[in-house]
C-alpha positions in Angstrom: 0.0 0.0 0.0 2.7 2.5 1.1 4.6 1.6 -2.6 1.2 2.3 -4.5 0.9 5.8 -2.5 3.7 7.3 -3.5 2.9 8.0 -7.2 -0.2 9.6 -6.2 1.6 12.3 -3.4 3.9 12.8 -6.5 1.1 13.9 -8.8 -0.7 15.9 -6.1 -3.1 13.3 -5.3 -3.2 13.2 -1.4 -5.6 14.8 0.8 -2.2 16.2 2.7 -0.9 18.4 0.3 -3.9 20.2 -1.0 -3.3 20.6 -4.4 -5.4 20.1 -7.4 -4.0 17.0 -9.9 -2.7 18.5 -13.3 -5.6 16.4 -15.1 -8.4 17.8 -13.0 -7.5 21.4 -14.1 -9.1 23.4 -16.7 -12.0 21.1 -16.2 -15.1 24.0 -16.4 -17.8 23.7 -13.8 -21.4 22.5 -15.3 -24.1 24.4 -16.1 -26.2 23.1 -13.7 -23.4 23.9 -10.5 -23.1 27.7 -12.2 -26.9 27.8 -12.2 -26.9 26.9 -8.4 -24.1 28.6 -7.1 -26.5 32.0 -8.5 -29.4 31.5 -7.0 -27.3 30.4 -3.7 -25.6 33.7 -3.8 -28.8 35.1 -4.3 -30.7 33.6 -2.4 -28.1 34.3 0.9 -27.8 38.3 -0.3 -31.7 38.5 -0.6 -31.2 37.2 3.7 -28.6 39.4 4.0 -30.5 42.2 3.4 -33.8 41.4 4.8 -31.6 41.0 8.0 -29.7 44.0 7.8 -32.3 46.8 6.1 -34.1 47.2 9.0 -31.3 48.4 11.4 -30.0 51.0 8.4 -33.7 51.8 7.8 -33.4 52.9 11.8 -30.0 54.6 11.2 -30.7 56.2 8.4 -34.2 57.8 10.1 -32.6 58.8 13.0 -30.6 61.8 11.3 -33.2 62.7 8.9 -35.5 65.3 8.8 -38.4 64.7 11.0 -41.6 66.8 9.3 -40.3 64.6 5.9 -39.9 61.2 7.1 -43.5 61.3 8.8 -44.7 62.2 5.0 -42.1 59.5 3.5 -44.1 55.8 2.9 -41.4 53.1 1.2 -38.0 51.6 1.2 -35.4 54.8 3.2 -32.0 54.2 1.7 -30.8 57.8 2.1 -31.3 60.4 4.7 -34.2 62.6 4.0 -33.8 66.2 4.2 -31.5 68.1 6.2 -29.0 65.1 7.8 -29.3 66.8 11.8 -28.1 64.6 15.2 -30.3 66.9 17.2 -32.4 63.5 17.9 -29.4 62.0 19.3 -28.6 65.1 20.7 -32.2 64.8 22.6 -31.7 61.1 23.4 -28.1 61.5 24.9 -29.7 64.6 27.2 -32.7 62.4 28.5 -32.0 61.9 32.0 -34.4 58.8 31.8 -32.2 57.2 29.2 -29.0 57.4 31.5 -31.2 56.4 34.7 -32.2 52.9 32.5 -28.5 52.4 31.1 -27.2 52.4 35.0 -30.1 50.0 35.7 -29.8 47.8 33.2 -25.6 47.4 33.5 -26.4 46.9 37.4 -28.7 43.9 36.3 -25.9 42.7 34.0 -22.9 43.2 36.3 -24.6 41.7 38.8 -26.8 38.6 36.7 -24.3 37.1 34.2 -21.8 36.5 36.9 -24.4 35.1 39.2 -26.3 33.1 36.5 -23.3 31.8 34.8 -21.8 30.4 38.2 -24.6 28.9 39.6 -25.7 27.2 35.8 -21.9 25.7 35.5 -21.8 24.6 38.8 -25.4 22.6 38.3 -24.0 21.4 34.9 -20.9 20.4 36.4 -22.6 17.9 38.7 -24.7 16.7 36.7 -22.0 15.4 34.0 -20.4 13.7 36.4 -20.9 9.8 35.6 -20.7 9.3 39.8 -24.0 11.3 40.4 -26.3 8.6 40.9 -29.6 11.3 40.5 -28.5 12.7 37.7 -31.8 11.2 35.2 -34.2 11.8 37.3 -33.0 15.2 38.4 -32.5 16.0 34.3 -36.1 14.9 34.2 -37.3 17.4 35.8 -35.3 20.4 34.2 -36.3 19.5 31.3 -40.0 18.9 32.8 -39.9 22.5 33.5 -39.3 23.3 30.0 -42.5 22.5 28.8 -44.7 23.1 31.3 -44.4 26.1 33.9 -46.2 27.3 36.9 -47.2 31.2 35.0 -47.2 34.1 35.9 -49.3 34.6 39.1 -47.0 32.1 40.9 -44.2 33.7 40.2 -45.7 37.1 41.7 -46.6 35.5 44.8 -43.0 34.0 44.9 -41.6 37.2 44.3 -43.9 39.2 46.7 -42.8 36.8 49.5 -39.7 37.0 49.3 -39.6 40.5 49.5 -37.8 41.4 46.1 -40.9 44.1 45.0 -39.1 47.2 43.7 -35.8 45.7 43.6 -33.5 45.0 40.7 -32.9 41.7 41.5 -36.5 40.6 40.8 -35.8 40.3 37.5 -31.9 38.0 38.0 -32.2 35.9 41.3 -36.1 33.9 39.8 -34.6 33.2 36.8 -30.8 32.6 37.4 -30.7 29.2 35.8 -32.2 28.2 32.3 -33.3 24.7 31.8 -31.7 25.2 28.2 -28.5 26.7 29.1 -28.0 24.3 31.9 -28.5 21.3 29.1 -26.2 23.3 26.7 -23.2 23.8 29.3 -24.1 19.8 31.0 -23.6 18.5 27.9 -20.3 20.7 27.1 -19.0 19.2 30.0 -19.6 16.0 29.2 -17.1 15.8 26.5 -14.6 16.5 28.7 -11.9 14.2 28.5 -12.2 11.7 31.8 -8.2 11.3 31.3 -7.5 15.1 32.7 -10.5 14.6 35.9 -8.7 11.0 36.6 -5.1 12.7 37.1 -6.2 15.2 38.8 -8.0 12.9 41.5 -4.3 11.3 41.5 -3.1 14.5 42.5 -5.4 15.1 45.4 -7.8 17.5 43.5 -11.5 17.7 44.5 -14.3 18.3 42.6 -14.1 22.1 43.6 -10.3 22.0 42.0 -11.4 20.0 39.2 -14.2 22.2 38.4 -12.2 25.5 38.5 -8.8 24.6 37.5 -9.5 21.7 34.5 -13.2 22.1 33.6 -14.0 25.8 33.0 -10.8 26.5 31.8 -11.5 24.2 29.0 -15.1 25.2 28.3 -14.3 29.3 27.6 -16.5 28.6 23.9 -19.6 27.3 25.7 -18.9 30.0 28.8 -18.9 32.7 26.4 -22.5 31.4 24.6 -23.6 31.3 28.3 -22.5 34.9 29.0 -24.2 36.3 25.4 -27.7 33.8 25.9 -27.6 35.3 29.5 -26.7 39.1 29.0 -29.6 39.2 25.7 -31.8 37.6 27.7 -31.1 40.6 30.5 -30.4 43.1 28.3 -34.0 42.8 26.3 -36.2 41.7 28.8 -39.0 44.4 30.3 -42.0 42.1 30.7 -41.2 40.8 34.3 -40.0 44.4 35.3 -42.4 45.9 34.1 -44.6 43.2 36.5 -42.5 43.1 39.8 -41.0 47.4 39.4 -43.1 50.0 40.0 -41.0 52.4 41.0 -40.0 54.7 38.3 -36.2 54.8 39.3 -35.8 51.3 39.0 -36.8 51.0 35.2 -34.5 48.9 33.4 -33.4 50.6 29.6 -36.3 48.9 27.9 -39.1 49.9 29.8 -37.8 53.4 29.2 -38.0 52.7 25.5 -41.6 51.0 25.8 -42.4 54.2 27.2 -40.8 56.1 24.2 -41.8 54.0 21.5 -45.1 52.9 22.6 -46.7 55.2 24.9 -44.9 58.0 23.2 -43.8 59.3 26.6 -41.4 62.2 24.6 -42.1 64.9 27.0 -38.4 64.5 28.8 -37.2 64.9 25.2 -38.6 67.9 23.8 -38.5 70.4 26.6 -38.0 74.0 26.4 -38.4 72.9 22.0 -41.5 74.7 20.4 -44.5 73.2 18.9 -42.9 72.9 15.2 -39.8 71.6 16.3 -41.0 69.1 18.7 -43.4 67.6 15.8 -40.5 67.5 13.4 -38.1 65.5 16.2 -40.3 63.4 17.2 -39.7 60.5 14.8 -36.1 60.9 14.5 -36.5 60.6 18.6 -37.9 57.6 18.3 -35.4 55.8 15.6 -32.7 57.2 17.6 -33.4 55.8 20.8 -33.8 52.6 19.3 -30.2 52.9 17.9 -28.8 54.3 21.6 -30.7 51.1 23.2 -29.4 48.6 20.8 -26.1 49.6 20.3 -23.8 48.1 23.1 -25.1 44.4 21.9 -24.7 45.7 18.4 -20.8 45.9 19.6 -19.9 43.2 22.3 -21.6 40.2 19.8 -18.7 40.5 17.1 -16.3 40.2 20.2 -18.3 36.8 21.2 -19.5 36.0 17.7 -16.2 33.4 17.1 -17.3 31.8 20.2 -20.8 31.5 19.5 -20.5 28.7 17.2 -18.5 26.3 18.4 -19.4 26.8 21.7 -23.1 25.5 20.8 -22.2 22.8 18.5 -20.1 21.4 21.6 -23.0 21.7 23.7 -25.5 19.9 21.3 -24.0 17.4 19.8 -21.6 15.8 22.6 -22.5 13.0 25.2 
């Protein structure tokens, strides 16, 4: 076998060197592959900017002219009238929009840490082959994926434990998700045994093995857990909106519910006369959209290499 090989490396044949035999080239690529490779391309451009128009249409409203964008109907590709940042200008000045940024980063700072730490330490235990409870205990997580107690429940829960007008009514009920927690089990799963079985030779406990050989191997899945988790806090109003009524406590989104559904622009447009207020109230609207959106819009790139990798590890291991 090794004799019969060695023609072929010599003519470019093996899968180690990469390169293309001298007979295969020139050959010209069907009709039929040309054909698909088009409506592939065009197909993926006609997603790419179904996915991407409606952020520029955003953009592209927030700095133009606000009497003629309430009269434009249609596709907005260019800036409308006079190009003017004096929505952002507005935005930026709203002493509600910095109260919901400091809000919402305290839910973050204080959430991802919490709900990535307690998730890994749940999946932890229950890859470990040792953990005699582990099925019926997975049983039940998953149970809860599919059929919950509502919404009522959880006010009462919250209510009685005294969280009522307090950040953490919206991090500490919902620190661990039953899909995460399957996501990161299984990443640890495919852990090699070798590395936990030396260390135990060593004199390592779980705690050691846990921070010193498992998360240190699982940054890819950790870094899908800190992105689910931090959307997940970043975007969510619904339950503040339930368990916060006092108006210092709003998160950044129930500001912008305010803005963009109740219309709530008063904060905006003071000391600005009649005419002026109608023609920035649109821009107002697009441009606190962009302000709200933008520091995911940033930190996913950073996370983005991560992201996929890190859940085909946790779905299709174990």
């Amino acid at each position: 076998m090794s004799t019969l090989l060695i023609p072929f490396r010599k003519r470019g044949l093996s899968g180690n060197t990469g390169t293309v035999p001298p007979k295969f080239k020139g050959i010209k690529e069907s009709r039929g592959y040309r054909t698909f490779q088009f409506f592939n391309y065009l197909g993926l451009g006609l997603l790419a900017f179904l996915t991407l128009y409606p952020m520029w249409h955003v953009l592209i409203g927030s700095i133009s002219d606000g009497r003629a964008l309430m009269r434009h109907s249609g596709f907005l590709l260019l800036p409308i009238g006079e190009i003017s940042f004096r929505a952002y200008e507005s935005v930026l000045n709203n002493p509600n929009i910095a109260m919901g940024y400091r809000n919402t980063l305290y839910i973050l700072s204080v959430g991802i840490p919490l709900q990535v730490f307690v998730t890994s330490l749940g999946a932890y235990v229950l890859s470990r082959k040792t953990f005699g409870l582990k099925n019926p205990v997975m049983f039940f997580i998953t149970f809860t994926m599919f059929f919950q107690g509502g919404m009522i429940p959880m006010f009462l829960l919250v209510r009685d434990l005294g969280l009522m007008n307090n950040l953490l009514s919206v991090v500490l009920p919902f620190t661990v998700n039953a899909f995460n927690l399957i996501i990161m089990r299984t990443s640890f799963q495919a852990v090699p045994e070798s590395l936990e079985e030396s260390a135990r030779m060593d004199g390592a406990n779980h705690f050691t093995i846990y921070a010193r050989i498992v998360m240190p191997l699982s940054k890819a899945v950790i870094a899908v857990m800190v992105l689910y988790y931090g959307v997940g806090l970043w975007n969510g109003w619904f339950w503040a909106s339930v368990f916060i009524r006092n108006r210092s406590l709003f998160p950044l989104q129930l500001i912008l519910r305010e803005i963009l559904i109740i219309q709530d622009l008063a904060s905006m447009t003071q000391g600005v006369s009649g005419d002026e207020m109608i023609s920035l109230t649109e821009a107002i609207r697009y441009a606190t959209i962009i302000v709200s959106t933008l520091p995911i819009l940033t930190v996913y790139p950073f996370l983005q290499k991560y992201f996929a990798s890190g859940v085909m590890i946790g779905a299709i291991k174990g």
